[in-house]
C-alpha positions in Angstrom: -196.2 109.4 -206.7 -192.6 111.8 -206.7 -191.1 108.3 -205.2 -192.0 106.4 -208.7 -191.0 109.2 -210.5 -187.7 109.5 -209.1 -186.8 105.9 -209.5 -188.0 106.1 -213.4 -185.5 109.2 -213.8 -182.6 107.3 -212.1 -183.3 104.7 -214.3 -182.9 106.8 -217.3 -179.5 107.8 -216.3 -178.5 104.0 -215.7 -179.1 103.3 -219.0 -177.7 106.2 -220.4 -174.7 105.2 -218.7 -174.5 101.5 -219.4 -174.5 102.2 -222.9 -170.6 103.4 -221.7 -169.8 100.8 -220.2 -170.7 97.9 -222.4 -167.5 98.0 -224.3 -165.7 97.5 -220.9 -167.6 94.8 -220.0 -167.5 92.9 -223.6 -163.5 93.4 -222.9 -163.3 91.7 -219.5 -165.8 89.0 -220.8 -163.5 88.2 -223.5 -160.8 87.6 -220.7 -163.1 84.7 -219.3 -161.1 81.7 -218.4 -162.3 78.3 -218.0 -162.8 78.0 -214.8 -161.7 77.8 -211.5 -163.3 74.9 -210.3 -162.5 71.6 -210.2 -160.2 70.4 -212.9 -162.2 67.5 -213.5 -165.8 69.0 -213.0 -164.6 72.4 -215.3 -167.5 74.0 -213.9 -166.2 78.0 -213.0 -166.5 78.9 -209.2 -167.5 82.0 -208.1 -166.8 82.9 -204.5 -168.9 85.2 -202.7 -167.7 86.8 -199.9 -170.7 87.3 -197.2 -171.5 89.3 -194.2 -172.7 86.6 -191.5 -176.2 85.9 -191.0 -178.6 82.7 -189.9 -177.6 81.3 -193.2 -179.6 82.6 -196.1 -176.9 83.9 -198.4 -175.5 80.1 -198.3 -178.9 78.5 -199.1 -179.3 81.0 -201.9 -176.0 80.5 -203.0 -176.8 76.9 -203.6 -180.0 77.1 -204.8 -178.5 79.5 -207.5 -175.7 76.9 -208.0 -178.7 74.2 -209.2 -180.3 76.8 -211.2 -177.3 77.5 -213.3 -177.2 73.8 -214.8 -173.4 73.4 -214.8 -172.9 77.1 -216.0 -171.3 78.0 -212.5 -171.1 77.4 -209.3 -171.2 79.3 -206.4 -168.8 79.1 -202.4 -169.6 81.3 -199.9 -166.5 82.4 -197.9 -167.7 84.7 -194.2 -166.5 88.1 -193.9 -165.8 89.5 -190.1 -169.0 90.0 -187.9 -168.2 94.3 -187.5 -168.8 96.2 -190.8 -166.0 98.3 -190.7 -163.9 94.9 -190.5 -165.9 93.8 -193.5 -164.7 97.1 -195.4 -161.2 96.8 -194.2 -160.9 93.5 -195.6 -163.1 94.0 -199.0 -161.1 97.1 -199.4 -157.3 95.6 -199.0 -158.1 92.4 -201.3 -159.8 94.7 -204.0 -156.5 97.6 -203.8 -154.3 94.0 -204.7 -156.1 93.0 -207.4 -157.7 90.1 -205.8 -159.1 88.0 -208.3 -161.0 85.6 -206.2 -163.7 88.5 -205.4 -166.3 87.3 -207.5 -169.2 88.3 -205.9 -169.3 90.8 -202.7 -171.5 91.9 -199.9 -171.2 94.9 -199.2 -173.0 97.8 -197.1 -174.4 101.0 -198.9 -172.0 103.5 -197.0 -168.9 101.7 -197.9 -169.8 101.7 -202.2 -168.1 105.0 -202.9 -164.7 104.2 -201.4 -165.1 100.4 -203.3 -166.8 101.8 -206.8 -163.3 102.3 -208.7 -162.3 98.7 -207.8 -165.7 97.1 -208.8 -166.3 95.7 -212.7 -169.1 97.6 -214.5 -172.6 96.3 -214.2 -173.9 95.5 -217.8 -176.8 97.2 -219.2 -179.2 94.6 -219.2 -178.1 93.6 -215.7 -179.0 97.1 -214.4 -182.2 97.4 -215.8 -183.4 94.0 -215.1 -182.1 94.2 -211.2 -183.3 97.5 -210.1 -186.9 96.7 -211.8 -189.2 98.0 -208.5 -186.6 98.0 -206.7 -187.5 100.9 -203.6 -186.0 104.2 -204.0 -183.6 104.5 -200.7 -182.1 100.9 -201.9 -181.5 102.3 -205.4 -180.0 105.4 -204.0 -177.7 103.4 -202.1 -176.4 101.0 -204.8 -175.1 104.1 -207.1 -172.4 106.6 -206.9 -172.0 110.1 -208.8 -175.7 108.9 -210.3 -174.6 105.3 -212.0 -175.5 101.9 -210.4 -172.5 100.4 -209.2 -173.9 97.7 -207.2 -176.6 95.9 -206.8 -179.5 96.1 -204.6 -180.0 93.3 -202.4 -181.6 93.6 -199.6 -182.6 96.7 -197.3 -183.0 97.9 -194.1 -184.1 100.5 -192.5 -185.2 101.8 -188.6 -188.9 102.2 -187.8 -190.6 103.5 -184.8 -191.5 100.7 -182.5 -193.9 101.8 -179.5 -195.8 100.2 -176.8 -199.6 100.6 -177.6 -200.4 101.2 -173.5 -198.2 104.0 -173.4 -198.9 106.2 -176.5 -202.7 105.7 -175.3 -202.2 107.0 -172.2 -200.3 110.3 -173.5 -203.1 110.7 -176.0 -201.4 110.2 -179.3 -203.1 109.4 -182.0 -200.2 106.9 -184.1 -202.1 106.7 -187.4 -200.7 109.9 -187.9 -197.2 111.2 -188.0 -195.2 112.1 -184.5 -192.5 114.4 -184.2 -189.5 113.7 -181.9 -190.6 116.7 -180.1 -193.6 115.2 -179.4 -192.0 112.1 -177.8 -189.3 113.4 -176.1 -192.5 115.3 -173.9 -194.2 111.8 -173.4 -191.0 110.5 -172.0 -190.5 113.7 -169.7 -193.9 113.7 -168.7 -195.3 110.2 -168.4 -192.2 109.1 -166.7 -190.7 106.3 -169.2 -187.5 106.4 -171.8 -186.6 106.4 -175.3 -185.0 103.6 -176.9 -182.7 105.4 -179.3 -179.0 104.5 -179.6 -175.7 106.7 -178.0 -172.8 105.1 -178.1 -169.7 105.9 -179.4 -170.7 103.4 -182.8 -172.2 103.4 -186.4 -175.4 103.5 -184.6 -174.6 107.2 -183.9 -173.9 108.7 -187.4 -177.2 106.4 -188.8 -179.4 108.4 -186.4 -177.2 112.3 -186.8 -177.5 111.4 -190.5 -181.3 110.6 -190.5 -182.1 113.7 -188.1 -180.1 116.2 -190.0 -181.9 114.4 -193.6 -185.5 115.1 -192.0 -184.5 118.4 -191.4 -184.2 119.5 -194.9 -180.3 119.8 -194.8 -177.1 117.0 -195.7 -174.2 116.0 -193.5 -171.9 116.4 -197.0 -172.9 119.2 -199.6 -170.5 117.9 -201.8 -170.0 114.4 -202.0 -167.7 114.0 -205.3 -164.9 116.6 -204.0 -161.3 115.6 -203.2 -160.8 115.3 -199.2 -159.2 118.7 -199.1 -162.5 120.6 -200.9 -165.5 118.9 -199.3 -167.8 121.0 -197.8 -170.0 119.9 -194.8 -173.8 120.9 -194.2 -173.4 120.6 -190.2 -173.2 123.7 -189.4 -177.2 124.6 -190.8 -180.5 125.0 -189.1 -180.9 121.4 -189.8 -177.6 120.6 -188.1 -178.5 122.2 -185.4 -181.7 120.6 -184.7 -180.3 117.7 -185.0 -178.0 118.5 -182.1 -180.7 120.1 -180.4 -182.7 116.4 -180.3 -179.9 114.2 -179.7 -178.9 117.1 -176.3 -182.0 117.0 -174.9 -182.2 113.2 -175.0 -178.9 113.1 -172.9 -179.3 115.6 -170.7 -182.6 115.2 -169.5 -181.9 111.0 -169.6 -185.1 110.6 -171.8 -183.3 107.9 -173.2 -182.2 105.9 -169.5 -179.2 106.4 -167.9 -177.2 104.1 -170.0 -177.8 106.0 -173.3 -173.9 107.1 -173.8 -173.4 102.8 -174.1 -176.8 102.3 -175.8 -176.9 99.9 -179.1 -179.3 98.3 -180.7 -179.4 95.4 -178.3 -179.5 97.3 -175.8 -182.2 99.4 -176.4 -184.4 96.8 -177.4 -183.7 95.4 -173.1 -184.9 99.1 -172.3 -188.2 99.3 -174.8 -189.3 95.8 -173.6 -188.4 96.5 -169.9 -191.2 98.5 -167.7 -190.1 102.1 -168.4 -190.5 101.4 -172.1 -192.3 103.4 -174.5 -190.8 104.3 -178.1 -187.5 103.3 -179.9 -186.2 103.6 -183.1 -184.5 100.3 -184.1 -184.3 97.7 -187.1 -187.0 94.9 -188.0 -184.7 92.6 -186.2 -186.9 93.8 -183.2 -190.0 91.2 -184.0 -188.7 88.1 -184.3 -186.1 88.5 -181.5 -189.2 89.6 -178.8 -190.9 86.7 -180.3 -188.4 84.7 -179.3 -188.1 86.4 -175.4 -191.8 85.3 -175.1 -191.3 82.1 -176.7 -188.4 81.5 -174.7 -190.1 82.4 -171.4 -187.7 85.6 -170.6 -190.7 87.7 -171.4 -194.2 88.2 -170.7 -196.9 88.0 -173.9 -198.4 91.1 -172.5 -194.9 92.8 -173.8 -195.8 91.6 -177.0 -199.5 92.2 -177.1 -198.7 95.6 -176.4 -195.9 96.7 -179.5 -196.6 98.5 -182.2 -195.2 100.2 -185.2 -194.6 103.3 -187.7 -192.5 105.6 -189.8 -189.7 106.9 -188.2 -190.3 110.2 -186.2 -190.0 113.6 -188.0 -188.6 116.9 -187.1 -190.6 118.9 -188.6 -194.6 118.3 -188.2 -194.7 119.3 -192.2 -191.4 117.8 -193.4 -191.3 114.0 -194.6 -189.3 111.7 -192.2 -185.9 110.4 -194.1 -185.5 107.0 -192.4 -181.8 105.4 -191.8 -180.7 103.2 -194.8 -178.8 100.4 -194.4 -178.7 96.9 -196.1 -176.4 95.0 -198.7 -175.6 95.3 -202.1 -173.3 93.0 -204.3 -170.6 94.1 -206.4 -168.5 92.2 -208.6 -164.5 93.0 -208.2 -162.7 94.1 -211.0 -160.2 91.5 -211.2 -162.6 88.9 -211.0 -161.9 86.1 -213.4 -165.7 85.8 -214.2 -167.0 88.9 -214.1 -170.1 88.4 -216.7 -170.9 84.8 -214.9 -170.8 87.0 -211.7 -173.6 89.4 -212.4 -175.8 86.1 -214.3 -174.9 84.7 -210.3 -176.4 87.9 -208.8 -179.5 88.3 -210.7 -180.4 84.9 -209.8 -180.0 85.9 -206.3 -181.4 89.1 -206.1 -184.6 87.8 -207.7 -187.8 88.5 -205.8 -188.3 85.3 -204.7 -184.9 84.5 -203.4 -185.4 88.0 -201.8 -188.7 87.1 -200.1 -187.1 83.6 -199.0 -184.1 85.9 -197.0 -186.8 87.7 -195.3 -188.7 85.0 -193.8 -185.4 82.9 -193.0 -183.3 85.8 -191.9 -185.5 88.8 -191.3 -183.8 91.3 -193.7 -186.1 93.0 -195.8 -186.1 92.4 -199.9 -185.2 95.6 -202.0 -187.2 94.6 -204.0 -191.0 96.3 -203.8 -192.5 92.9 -205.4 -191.1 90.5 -202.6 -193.5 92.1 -200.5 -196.6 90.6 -202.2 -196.3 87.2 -201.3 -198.9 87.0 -198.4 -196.6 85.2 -196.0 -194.3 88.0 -195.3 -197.2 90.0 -193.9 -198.1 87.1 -191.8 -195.1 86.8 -190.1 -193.9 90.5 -190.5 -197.2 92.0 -190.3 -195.1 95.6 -190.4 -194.0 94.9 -193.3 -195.6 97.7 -195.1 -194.3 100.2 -192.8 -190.4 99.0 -193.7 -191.6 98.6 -197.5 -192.9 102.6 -197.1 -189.4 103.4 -194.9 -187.3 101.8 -197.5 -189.0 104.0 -199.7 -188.4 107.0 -197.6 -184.7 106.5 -196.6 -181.7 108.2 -196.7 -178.6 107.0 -197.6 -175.5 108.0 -195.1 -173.0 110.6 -197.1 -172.0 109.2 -200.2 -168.3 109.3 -200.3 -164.9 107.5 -200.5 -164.1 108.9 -197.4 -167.0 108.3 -195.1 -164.9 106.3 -192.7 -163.5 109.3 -191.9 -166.5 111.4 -191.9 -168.4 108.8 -189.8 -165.5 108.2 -186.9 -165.5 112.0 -186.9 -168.8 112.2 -186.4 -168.8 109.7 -183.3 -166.4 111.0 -181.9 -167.7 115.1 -181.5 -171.4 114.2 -181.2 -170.6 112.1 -177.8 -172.2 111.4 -174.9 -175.5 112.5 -176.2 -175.7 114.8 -173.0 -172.6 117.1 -174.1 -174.3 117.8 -177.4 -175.3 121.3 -178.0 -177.2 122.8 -180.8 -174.8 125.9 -181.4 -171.4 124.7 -180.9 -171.4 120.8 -181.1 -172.3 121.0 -185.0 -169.5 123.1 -185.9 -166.6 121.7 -183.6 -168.0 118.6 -185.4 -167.6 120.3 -188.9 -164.0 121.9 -187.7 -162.8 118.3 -186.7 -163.6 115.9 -189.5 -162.6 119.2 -192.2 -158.9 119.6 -190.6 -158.8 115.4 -190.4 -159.9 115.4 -194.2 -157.1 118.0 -195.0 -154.6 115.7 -193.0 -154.1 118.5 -190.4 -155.6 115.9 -187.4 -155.9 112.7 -186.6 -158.8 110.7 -185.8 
């Protein structure tokens, strides 16, 4: 399939690539020190700095430890709960040569603006850790077409809908919908859409993935200096974008609370009784299996969910699901930098991938981790985020996409201001003259 293809030619240009940087990373090896561990255990410790989560990145960290016979041992020190905190501080300790960044998670949009700080990864370690790995994961590990990180694990929206109400509007869900197509079941059959409007990430994940289906690119050049990049908002696709996310707002097709709507809070609206579709993240399973469980909400709720690709634009254009996820990088000033990566491809292996799934319901990176026959037993979409994953696009790919993203929030809100032929480029306008230093955010 073009997907397999794809990955084998990135693939090619990773090892073309490594071949560069193997001198690099023969010099920082020879740099190795003992060990910063105990003085009386000499065993090196390698601290990996983690986004929180229900515990998996600890128990993989220690079951990495025991695997590693005394080579290394692995601490897990927590990151702040918002990304952007995450990046702030990742971003600060890496600019001052932090040497105790051993091991990072990080998110895909924030790998540009990190690359420069981040040791190579070795040949081998590329081609053995991106091995079936799914193509939107890949895409978002690398920057100006080399792996810089490494694919952990990947998420992605999907279209979650209640099974009563795409019955009764007479669509047939084996097939692909259009947003058009649900935006006239919620105006007709008198329910809402569970998308997200606020003033938050959540905001430039779904502009990015509208504007992607469409054919077009929020940033047409994503390797310029701040001063020469060029935008794609103002296109057809751009504008259709605009034209979705309008309509939503000002016909309330997504509940009158859209302009605060997250993901948390759409979830409330899709399981409440004007329900029908929403776009959200696998998180969506296991926490209305715990509503029911817990008593807050009927079976019947549950009974009546079901699941696909995330809507298109076009009826004859593929969907270009939101990419999100986590990716570990190893800082430059590390003192262990080649004991770092032998740390991460224990824990990026498939199993320790499938293990993070079923314990903390982020989907593997890995296309093999989906084989093992319990994670379609208790994620029995799984194959519809595997297919996603393979489908998704990454946000724009730049060192400054903190400033593209704010900028982006901040002109395409409240959903029911947006308008298809001036909201794209006021947007455009904005985040150029912020990027040339002519206005602040």
């Amino acid at each position: 399939m073009p997907g397999n293809r794809r990955i084998k030619q990135q693939k090619k240009r990773i090892r073309r690539r490594s071949g560069a940087v193997t001198a690099t990373t023969l010099g920082l090896a020879s740099l190795l020190l003992s060990g910063c561990g105990p003085a009386e255990s000499g065993v090196p410790t390698l601290t990996w700095y983690i986004n929180p989560d229900a515990g998996g990145q600890a128990a993989i960290a220690e079951r990495c430890t025991e695997q590693a016979n005394g080579e290394y041992r692995i601490e897990t020190s927590l990151l702040p709960n918002d990304a952007a905190a995450q990046r702030e501080q990742l971003a600060r300790r890496l600019a001052a040569n932090d040497d105790s960044l051993d091991i990072m998670s990080i998110d895909p949009p924030f790998v540009p603006e990190l690359a420069t700080f981040l040791a190579p990864v070795p040949e081998g370690v590329a081609e053995r850790t991106t091995e079936n790995t799914l193509e939107g994961a890949l895409q978002g590990a690398m920057y100006k077409d080399e792996l810089v990180t490494v694919p952990f694990w990947a998420n992605t929206q999907i279209l979650w809908y209640r099974e009563s109400v795409a019955e009764e509007a007479g669509l047939d869900m084996s097939q692909p919908v259009t947003w058009d197509q649900l935006m006239e079941v919620a105006a007709t059959q008198d329910v809402e859409l569970g998308v997200q409007g606020s003033q938050a990430e959540s905001m430039t994940v779904w502009i990015n993935s509208l504007i992607e289906s469409a054919g077009g690119t929020i940033l047409e050049t994503p390797e310029a200096p701040a001063d020469e990049i060029e935008l794609g908002l103002v296109s057809e696709a751009g504008r259709e974008a605009a034209r979705i996310i309008g309509t939503i707002g000002d016909q309330e097709l997504g509940g009158p609370g859209l302009a605060t709507s997250t993901e948390n809070t759409s979830l409330n609206l899709f399981q409440g009784e004007s329900g029908s579709f929403m776009v959200n993240y696998p998180f969506v399973w296991p926490a209305t299996q715990s509503a029911v469980e817990g008593g807050s909400l009927d079976q019947a709720v549950l009974d009546d969910i079901g699941w696909a690709l995330y809507p298109r634009v076009y009826e004859d254009q593929e969907t270009a699901p939101p990419l999100g996820g986590i990716n570990l990088g190893v800082g430059a000033d590390s003192d262990n930098p080649e004991l770092a990566y032998k740390a991460i491809e224990c824990i990026v292996q498939p199993e320790n991938q499938t293990e993070y799934f079923l314990t903390n319901g982020n989907p593997p990176s890995n296309s093999e981790s989906y084989e093992d026959p319990r994670i379609e037993e208790q994620f029995p979409m799984a194959e519809t985020i595997r297919q996603s994953l393979e489908l998704a696009a990454p946000r724009p790919q730049t060192p400054f996409y903190n400033e593209i993203s704010t900028g982006l929030q901040q002109t395409w809100t409240p959903p029911d201001e947006v308008e298809p032929e001036t909201t794209p480029e006021e947007s455009a306008e904005f985040i150029t003259a912020v990027l040339r230093g002519e206005r602040l955010l």
